[in-house]
Backbone as CSV, one residue per row, in Angstrom:
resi,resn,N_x,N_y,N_z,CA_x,CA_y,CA_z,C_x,C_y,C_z
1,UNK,73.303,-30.813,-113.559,74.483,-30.125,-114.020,74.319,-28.643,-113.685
2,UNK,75.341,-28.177,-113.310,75.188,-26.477,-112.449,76.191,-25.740,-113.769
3,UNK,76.504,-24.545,-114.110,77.389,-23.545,-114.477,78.264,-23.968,-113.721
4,UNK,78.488,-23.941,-112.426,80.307,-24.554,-112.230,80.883,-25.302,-112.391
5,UNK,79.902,-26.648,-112.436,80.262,-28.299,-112.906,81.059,-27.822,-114.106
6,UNK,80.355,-27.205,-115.583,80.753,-27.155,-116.153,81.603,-26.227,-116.349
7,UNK,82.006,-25.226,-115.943,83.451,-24.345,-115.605,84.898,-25.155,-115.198
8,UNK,84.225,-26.222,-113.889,84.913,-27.482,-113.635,85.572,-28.171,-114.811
9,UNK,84.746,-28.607,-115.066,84.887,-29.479,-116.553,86.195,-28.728,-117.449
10,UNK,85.846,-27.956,-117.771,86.428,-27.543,-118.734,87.309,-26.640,-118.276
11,UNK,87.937,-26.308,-117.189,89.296,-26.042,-116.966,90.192,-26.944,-116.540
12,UNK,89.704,-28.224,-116.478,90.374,-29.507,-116.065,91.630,-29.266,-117.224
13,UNK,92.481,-30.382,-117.065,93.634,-30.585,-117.626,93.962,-31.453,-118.019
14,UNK,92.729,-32.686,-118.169,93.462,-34.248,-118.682,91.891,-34.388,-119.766
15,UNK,93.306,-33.895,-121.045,92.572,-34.118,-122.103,92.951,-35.611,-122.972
16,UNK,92.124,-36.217,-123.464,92.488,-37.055,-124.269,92.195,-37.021,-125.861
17,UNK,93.267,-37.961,-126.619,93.429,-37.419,-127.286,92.348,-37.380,-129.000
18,UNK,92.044,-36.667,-129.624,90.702,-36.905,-130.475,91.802,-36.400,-132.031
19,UNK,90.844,-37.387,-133.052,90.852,-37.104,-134.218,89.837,-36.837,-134.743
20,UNK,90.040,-36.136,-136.357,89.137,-35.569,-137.364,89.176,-33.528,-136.660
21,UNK,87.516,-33.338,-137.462,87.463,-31.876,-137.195,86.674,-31.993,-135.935
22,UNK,87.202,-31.400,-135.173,86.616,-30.997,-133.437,85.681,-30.460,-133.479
23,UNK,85.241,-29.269,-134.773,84.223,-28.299,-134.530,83.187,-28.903,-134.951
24,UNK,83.315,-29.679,-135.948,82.104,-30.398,-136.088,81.493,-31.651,-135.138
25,UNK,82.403,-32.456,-134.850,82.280,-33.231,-133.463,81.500,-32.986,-132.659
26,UNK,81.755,-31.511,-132.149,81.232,-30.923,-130.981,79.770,-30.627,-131.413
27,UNK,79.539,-30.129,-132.683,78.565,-30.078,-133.102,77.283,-31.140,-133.349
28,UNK,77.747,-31.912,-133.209,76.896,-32.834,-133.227,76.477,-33.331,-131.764
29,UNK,77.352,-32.859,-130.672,77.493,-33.419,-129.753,76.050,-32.028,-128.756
30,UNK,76.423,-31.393,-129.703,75.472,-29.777,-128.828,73.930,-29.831,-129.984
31,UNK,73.994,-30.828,-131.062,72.781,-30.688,-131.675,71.801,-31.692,-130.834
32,UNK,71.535,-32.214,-129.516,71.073,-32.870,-128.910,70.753,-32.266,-127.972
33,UNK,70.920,-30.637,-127.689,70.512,-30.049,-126.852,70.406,-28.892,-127.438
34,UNK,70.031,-27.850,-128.554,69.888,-27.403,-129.037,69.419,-27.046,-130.560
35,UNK,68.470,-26.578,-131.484,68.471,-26.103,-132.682,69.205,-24.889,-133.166
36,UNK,69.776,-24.449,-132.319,70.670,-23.417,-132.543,72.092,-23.278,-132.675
37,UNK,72.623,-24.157,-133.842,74.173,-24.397,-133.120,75.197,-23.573,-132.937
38,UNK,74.900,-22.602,-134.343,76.081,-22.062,-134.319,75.214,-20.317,-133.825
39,UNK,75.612,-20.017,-132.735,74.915,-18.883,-132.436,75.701,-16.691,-133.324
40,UNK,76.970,-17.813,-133.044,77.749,-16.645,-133.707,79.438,-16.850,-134.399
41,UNK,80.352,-16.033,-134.675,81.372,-16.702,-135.126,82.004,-15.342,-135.363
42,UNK,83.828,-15.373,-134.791,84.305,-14.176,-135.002,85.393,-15.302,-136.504
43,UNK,86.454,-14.667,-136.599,87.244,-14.733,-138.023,87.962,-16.492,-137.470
44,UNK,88.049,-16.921,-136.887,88.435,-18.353,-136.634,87.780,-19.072,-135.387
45,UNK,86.608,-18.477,-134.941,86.149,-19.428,-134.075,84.440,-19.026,-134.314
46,UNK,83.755,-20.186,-133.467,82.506,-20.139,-133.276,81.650,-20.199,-132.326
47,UNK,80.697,-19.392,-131.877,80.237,-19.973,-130.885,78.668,-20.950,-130.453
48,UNK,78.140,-21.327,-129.834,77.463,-22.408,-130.097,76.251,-21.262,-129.234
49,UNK,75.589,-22.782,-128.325,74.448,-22.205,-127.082,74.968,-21.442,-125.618
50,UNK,74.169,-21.016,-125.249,74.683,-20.373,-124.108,75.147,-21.458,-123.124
51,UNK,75.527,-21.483,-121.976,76.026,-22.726,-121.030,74.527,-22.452,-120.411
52,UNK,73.719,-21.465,-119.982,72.749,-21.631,-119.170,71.440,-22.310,-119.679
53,UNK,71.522,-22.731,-121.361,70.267,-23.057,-122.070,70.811,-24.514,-122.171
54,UNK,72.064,-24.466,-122.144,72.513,-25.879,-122.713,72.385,-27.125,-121.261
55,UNK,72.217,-26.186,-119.750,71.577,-26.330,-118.135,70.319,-27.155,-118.368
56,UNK,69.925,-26.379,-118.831,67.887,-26.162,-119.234,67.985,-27.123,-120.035
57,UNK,68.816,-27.400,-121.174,67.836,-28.846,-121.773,68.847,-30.024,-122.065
58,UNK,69.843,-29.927,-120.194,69.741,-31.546,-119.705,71.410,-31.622,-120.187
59,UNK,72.257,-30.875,-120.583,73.292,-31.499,-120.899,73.938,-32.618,-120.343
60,UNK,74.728,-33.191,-120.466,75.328,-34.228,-119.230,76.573,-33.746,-118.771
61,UNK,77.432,-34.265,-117.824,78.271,-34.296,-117.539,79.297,-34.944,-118.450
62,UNK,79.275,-36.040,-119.379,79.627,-36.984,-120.370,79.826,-36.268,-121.372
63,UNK,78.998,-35.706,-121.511,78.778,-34.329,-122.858,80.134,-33.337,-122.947
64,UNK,79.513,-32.728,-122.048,80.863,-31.493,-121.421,82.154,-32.295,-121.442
65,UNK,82.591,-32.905,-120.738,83.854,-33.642,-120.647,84.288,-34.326,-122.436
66,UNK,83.767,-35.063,-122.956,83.753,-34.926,-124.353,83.935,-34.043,-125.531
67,UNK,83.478,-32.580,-124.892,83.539,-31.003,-125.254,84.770,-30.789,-125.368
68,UNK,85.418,-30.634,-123.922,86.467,-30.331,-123.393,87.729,-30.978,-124.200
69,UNK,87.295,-32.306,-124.190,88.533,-33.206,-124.955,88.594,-33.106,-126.618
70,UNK,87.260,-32.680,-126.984,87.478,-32.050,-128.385,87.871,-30.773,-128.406
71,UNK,88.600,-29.844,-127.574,88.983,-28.597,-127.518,87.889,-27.742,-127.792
72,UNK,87.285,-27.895,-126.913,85.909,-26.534,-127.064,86.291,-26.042,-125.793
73,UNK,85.446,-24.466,-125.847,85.658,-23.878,-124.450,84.773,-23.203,-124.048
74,UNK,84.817,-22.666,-122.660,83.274,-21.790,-122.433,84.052,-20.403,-123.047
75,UNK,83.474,-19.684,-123.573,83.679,-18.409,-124.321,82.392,-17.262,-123.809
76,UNK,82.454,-16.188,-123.296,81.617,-15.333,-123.039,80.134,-16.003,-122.960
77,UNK,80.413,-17.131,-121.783,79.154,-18.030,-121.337,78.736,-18.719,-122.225
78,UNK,78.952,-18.700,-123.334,78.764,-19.945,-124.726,79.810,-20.824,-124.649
79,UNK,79.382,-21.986,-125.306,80.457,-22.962,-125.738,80.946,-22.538,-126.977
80,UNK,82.264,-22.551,-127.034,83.290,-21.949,-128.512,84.148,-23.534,-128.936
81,UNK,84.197,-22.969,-130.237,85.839,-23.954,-130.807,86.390,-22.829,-131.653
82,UNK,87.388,-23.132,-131.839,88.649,-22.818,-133.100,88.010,-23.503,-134.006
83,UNK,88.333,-22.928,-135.021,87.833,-23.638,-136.344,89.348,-23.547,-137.542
């Protein structure tokens, strides 16, 4: 998996469609590649690991695309949600 794959990924446009809370979803989905989940958080969003650490320990392609469809985004090279 490269930084553009996942830039790829996640400017795609065919989302499908997910229930419950997304931010936590995702969270569980980034606690398999990280102990760090929530790295920071402005007044309605959060942000997670960097995209280049989340490189380093193996994300998938399956992952990301799953991300994407739970409305997460790359945010100042981190993965973000709305909360």
């Amino acid at each position: 998996m490269t930084l553009e794959r996942i830039e790829e990924i996640f400017e795609e446009d065919n989302y499908e469609k997910w229930e419950g809370d997304n931010a936590f979803k995702g969270l569980l989905i980034l606690q398999k590649y990280t102990n760090d989940l929530i790295q920071g958080a402005d007044h309605d969003i959060i942000y997670s690991e960097d995209c280049e650490e989340l490189i380093k320990a193996g994300i998938t392609e399956e992952d990301c695309i799953a991300l994407r469809n739970l409305n997460w985004m790359i945010e100042n090279n981190s993965l973000a949600c709305y909360v």
